[in-house]
KESE-265815 format. One line per 8 residues: number of its first residue (from 1); for each residue x, y, z of C-alpha. Coordinates in nm, 2 decimals, m for minus. Example, Ala and Ser with C-alpha at 12.3 -4.5 7.8 and 13.67 -1.06 7.14 Angstrom:
! KESE-265815
1	1.23,m0.45,0.78 | 1.37,m0.11,0.71 .
END
This chain:
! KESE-265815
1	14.61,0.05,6.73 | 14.46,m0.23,6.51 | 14.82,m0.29,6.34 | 14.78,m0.66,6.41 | 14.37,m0.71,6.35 | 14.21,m0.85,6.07 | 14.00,m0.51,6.02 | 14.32,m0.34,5.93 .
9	14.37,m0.34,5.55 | 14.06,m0.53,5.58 | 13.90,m0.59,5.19 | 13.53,m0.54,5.14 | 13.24,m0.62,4.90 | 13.04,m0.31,4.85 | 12.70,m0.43,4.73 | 12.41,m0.27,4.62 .
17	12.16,m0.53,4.71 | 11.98,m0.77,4.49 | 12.19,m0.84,4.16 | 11.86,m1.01,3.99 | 11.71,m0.63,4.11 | 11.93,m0.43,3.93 | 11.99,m0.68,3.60 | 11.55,m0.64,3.64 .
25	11.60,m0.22,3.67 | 11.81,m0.25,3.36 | 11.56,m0.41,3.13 | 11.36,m0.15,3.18 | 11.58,0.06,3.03 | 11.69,m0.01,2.69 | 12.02,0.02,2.57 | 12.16,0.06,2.95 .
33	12.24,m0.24,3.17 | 12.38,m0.31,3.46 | 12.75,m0.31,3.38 | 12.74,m0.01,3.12 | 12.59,0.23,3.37 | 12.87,0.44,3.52 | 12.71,0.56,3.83 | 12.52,0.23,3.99 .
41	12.81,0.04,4.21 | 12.93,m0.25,4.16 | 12.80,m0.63,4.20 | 12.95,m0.84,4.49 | 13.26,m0.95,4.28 | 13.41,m0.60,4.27 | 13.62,m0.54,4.57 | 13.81,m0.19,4.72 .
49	14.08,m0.20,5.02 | 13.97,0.06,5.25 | 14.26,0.09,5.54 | 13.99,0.09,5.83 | 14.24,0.24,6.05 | 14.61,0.41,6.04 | 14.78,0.75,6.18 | 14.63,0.92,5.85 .
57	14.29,0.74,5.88 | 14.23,0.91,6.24 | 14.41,1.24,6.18 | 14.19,1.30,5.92 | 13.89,1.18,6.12 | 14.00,1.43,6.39 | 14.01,1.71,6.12 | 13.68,1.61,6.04 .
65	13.55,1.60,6.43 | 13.68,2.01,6.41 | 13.47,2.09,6.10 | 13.15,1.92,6.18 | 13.17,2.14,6.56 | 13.20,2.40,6.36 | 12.95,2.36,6.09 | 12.69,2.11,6.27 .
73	12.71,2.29,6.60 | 12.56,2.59,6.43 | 12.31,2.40,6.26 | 12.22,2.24,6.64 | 12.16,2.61,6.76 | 11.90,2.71,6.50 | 11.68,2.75,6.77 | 11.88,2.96,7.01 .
81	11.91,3.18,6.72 | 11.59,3.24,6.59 | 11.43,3.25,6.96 | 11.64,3.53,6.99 | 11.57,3.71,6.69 | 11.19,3.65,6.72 | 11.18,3.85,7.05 | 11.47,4.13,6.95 .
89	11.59,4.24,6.62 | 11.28,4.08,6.40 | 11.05,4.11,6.67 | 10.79,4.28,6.41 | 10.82,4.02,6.17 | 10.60,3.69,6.20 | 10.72,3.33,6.34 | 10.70,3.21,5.94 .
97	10.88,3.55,5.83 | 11.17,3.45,6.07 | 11.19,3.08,5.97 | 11.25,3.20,5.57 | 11.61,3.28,5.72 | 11.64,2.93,5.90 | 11.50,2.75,5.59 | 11.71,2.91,5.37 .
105	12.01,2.81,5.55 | 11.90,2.43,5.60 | 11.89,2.49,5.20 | 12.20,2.59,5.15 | 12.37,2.38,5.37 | 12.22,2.06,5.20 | 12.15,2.16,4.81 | 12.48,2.38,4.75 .
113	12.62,1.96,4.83 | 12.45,1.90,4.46 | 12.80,2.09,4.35 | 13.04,2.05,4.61 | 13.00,1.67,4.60 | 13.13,1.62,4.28 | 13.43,1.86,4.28 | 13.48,1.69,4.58 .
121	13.54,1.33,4.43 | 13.70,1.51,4.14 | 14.00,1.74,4.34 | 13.97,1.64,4.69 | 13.87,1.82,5.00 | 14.12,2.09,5.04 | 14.02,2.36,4.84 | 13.64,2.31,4.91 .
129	13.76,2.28,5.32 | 13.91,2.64,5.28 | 13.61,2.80,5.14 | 13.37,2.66,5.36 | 13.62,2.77,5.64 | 13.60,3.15,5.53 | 13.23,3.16,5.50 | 13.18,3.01,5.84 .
137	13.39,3.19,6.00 | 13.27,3.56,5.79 | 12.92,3.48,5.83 | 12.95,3.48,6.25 | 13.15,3.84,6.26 | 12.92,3.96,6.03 | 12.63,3.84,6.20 | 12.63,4.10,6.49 .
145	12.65,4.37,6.25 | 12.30,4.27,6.13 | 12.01,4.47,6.20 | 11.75,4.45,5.90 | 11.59,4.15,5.74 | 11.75,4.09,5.46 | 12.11,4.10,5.60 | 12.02,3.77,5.79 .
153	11.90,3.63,5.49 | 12.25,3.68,5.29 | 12.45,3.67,5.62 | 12.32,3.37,5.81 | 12.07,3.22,5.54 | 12.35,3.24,5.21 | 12.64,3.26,5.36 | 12.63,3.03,5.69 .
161	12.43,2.81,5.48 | 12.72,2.77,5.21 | 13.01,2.73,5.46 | 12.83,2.42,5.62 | 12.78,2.28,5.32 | 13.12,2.28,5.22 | 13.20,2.14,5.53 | 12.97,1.90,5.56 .
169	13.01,1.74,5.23 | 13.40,1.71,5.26 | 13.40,1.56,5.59 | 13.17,1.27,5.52 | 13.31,1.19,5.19 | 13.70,1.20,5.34 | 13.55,0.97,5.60 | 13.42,0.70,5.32 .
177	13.78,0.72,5.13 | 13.91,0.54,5.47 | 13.66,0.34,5.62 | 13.37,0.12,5.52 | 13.35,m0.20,5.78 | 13.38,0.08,6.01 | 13.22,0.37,5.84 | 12.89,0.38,6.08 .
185	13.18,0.43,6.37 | 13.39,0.67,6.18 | 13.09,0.85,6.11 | 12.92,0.88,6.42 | 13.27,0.97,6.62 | 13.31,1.30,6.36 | 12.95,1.37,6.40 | 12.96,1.41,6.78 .
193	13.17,1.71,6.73 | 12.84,1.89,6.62 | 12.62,1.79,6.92 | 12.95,1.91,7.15 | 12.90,2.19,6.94 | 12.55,2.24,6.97 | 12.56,2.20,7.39 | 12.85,2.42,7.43 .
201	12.74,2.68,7.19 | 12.39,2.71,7.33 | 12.55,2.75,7.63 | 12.76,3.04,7.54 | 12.56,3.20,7.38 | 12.28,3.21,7.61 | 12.49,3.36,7.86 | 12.69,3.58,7.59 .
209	12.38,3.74,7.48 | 12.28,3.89,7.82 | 12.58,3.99,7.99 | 12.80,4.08,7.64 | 12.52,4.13,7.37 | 12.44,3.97,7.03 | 12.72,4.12,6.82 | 12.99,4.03,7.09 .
217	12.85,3.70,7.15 | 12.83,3.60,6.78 | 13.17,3.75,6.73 | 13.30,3.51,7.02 | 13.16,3.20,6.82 | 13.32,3.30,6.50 | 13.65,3.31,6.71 | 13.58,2.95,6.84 .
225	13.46,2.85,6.43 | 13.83,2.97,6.32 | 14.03,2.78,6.62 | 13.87,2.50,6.49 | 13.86,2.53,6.11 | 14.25,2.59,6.13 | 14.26,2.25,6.28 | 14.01,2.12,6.02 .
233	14.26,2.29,5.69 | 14.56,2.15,5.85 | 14.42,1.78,5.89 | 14.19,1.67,5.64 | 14.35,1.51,5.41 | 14.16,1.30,5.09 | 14.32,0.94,5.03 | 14.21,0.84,4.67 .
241	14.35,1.03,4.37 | 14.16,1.30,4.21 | 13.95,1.24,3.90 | 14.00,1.44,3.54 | 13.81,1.80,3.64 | 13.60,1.76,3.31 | 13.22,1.77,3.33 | 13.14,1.45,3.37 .
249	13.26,1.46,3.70 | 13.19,1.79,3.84 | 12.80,1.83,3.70 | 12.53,1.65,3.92 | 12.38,1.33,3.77 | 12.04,1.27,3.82 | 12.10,0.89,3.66 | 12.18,0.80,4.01 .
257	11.75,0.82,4.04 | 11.74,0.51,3.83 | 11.82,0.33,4.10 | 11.43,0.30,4.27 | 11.59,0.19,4.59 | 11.77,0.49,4.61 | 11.50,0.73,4.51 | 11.28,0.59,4.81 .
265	11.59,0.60,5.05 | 11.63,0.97,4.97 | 11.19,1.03,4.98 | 11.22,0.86,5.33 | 11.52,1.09,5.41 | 11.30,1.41,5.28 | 11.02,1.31,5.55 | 11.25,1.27,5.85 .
273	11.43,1.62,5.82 | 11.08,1.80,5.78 | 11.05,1.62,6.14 | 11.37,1.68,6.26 | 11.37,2.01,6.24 | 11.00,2.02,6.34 | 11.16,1.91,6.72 | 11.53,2.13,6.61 .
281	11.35,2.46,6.57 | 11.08,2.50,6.74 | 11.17,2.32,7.08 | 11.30,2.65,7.23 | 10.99,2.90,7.09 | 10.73,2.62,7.23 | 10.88,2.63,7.62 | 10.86,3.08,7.58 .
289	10.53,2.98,7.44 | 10.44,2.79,7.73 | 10.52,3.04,7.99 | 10.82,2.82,8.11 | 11.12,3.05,8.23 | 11.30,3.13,7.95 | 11.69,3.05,8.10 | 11.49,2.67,8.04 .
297	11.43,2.74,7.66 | 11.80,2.72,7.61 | 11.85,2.52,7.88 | 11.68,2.23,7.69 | 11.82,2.27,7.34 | 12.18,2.16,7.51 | 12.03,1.85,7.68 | 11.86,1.79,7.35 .
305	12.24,1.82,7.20 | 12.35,1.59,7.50 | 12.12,1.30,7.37 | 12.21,1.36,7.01 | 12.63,1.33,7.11 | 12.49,0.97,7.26 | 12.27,0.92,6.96 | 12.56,1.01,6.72 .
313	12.81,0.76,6.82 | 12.64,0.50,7.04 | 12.39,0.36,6.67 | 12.69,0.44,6.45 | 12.86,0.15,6.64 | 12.61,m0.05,6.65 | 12.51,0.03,6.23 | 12.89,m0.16,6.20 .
321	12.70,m0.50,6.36 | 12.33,m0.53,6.25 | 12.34,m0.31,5.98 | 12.30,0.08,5.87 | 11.95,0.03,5.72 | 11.80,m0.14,6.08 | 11.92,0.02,6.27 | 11.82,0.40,6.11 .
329	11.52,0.21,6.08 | 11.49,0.18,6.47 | 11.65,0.48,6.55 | 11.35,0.72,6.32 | 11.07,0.46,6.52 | 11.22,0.59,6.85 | 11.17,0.96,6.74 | 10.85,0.96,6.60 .
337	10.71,0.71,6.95 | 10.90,1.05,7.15 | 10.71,1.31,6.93 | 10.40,1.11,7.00 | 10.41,0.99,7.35 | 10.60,1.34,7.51 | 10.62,1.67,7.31 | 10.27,1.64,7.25 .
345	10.13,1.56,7.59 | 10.34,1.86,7.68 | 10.15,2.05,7.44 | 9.80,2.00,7.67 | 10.03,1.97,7.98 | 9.82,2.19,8.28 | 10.10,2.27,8.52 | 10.46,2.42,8.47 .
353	10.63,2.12,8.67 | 10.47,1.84,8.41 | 10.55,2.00,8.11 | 10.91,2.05,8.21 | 10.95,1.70,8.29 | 10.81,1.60,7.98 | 11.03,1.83,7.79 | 11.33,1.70,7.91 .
361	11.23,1.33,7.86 | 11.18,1.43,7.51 | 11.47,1.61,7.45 | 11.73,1.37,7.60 | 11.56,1.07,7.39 | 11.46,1.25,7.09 | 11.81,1.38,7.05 | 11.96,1.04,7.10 .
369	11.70,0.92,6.81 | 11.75,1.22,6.63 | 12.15,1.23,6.66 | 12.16,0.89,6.41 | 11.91,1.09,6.15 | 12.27,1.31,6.07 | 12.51,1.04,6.14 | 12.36,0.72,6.00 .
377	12.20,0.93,5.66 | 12.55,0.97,5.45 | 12.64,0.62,5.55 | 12.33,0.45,5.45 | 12.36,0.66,5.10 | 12.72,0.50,5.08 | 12.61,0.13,5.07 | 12.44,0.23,4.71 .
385	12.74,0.35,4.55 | 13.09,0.30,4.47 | 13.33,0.52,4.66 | 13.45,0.71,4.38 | 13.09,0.84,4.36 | 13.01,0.88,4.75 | 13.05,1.24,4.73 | 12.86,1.29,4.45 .
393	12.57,0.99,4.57 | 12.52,1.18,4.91 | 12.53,1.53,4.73 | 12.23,1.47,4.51 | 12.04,1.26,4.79 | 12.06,1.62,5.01 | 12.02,1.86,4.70 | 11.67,1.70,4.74 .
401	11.65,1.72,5.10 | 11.77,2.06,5.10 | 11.46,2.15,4.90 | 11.24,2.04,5.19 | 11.42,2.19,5.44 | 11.37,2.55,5.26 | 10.99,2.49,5.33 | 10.96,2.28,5.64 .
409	11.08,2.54,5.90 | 10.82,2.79,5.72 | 10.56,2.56,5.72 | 10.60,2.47,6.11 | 10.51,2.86,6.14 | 10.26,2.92,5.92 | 10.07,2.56,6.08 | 10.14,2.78,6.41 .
417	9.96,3.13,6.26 | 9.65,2.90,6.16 | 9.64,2.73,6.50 | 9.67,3.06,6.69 | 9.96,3.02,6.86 | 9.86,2.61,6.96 | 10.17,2.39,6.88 | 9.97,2.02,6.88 .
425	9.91,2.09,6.48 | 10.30,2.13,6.41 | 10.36,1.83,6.64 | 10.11,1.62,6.48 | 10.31,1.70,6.12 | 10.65,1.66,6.26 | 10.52,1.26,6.41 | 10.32,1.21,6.04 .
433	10.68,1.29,5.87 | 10.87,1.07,6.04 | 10.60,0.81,6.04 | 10.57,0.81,5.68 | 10.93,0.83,5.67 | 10.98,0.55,5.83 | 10.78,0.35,5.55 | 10.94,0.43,5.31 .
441	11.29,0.32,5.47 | 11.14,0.02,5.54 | 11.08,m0.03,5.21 | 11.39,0.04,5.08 | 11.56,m0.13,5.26 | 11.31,m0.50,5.20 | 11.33,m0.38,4.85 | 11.73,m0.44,4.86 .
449	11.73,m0.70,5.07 | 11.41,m0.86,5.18 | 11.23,m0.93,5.48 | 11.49,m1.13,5.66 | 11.65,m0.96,5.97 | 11.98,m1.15,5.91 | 12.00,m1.22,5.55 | 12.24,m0.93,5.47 .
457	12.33,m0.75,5.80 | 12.54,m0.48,5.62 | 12.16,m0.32,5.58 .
END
């Protein structure tokens, strides 16, 4: 397809901003600089080929599509799932009892990455592809069987949570072994598998849990997981040679925090999933709140996933042109103006018909904001880091992340207990997240490059 364009085979300075910034970081500490540090990336001189392109380049990409469906379209119904459980199997439990399970999971599915990452760089994706394909796939037949507390907490929190990790992690690094001009793209292309996921899912499942039950309807997902995960195994394929498997390369290294701008890239990154999953979680439990029908509830969390399939590929493109850092940058402005200006006006909403309308503005452009937070994350992560070390860069970036995620959902319910049942308080902390956020990418990204909106577009 781009056998005759100047992309194709195309060579590429990776950068990591500033050179004077870096030589500056490593006076500060002695006995390390620049050049001897084996995790910071290279300066502009050092060059990799990256094929941009090719039958292997989009085969694997395709494999990749399969396993984020599978493992981000089960992230995207979080809410369907613990709407359901609220009102049915956990009904005696409290709304921050339930979202324990839901945090856990977010956990696992971004800290168990601290590990994954680097086995990843050091033996390649197949092995870590097939374990993350059995525990996705175990953790939805098992799920039906469920009927205390603590078997959703190993079954969905542990389990689930593990096998989207694994996924997760091997999909975006495979991605950066083959592109990086066109790494936003790539990205968002495999990323809208999971909002296709998360509409059709929702769907289904809606549906499946009335007329076929939850152990039948769960069941039927983990059906659809191993169609797809058989596609994922038998695609995904890793183009760089593995690394010695010594422990250099498979322990986490928190070095990689000696680079300031990527310790405020991952802070900002911390703040935008606590409001993320502010708008992912609790969407569906504040329209059964508000006395809207219910068949709406689940009705919105696919139109959500229908802005977010826009939102994943539609800024990845554009990341390719004005750069990764800008345009997250604009993307995390439009969510926290949509958490603002409609979920919370729906919160003091009077009649049925304004609130809906409301809620669906919110959801169709909230998920298109939202839909870059996933795609555009990884990628900005990548422009700090050599390639050999993507895995392990965006593995230690989410181990933090994952740490918040275990107490965000949590703390949405336990802001609900206080407030009585009155959402505007965990509205009000999902916009200050992303507000503050957004600062701190911002900064980041002047810090690496300045002020200047076309000085280095590739932020």
């Amino acid at each position: 397809m781009f056998k005759n364009s100047s992309i194709e085979n195309s060579t590429y300075s990776v950068r990591c901003g500033n050179r004077e910034r870096a030589d500056h970081d490593a006076e500060k500490r002695p006995g390390l600089t620049y050049e001897d540090d084996p995790i910071r990336c290279p300066d502009s001189a050092e060059e990799e080929t990256f094929p941009e392109g090719g039958r292997a380049a989009w085969r694997t990409l395709a494999g990749c599509f399969c396993a984020w469906m599978s493992a981000f379209g089960l992230m995207n119904t979080i809410g369907t799932f613990q709407a359901y459980l609220q009102t049915h199997q956990l009904s005696a439990y409290t709304e921050a009892e339930v979202g324990w399970i839901f945090g856990l999971y977010l956990f696992m599915s971004y800290c168990c990455g601290v590990q994954s990452g680097p086995i990843f760089d050091a033996i390649g994706p197949r092995v870590l592809t097939a374990i993350g394909s059995v525990c996705q796939v175990a953790s939805m037949l098992l799920l039906g069987l469920c009927s205390k507390y603590w078997h959703f907490i190993i079954v969905f929190g542990v389990v689930g949570g593990l096998g989207t990790s694994l996924l997760a992690t091997i999909s975006i690094g495979t991605i950066g072994h083959y592109f990086n001009i066109r790494r936003g793209f790539a990205t968002g292309i495999a990323s809208c598998g999971g909002s296709l996921g998360g509409i059709f899912f929702v769907l289904m499942l809606s549906d499946l849990f009335i007329s076929a039950g939850f152990a039948w309807a769960t069941r039927a997902l983990g059906f659809i997981f191993l169609f797809l995960l058989i596609i994922a195994n038998l695609l995904i394929r890793s183009r760089l040679p593995g690394k010695p498997f010594n422990r250099s390369n498979i322990l986490p290294d928190l070095r990689i925090f000696r680079d300031k701008t990527f310790l405020i890239m991952t802070i900002g990154l911390f703040l935008v999933e606590w409001g993320l999953f502010m708008g992912l979680s609790y969407t569906t439990a504040f329209v059964l709140a508000a006395g809207i029908r219910p068949v709406f509830s689940y009705q919105l969390i696919s139109i959500l996933n229908a802005g977010s399939f826009f939102g994943r590929w539609a800024p990845g493109l554009l990341a390719d042109k004005i750069g990764r850092f800008n345009t997250m940058i604009l993307m995390i402005a439009l969510c926290l103006t949509t958490t603002f200006a409609l979920w919370l006006p729906a919160a003091f909403a009077s009649s049925i018909a304004a609130k809906e309308g409301l809620l669906i503005a919110f959801a169709l452009l909230f998920g298109f904001g939202s839909g870059s937070n996933i795609t555009l994350a990884p990628v900005c992560a990548g422009q700090l880091c050599r390639t050999e070390h993507y895995g392990k860069y965006f593995a230690t970036c989410y181990t933090v992340i994952g740490i918040g995620t275990l107490v965000g959902i949590p703390i949405g319910g336990e802001i609900l207990a206080r407030a009585g049942g009155n959402y505007a308080g965990l509205i009000v902390f999902g916009g200050v997240c992303y507000t503050v956020g957004l600062m701190f990418f911002v900064w980041a990204r002047v810090r690496a490059v300045g002020w200047g909106v076309r000085r280095a577009n590739i932020f």
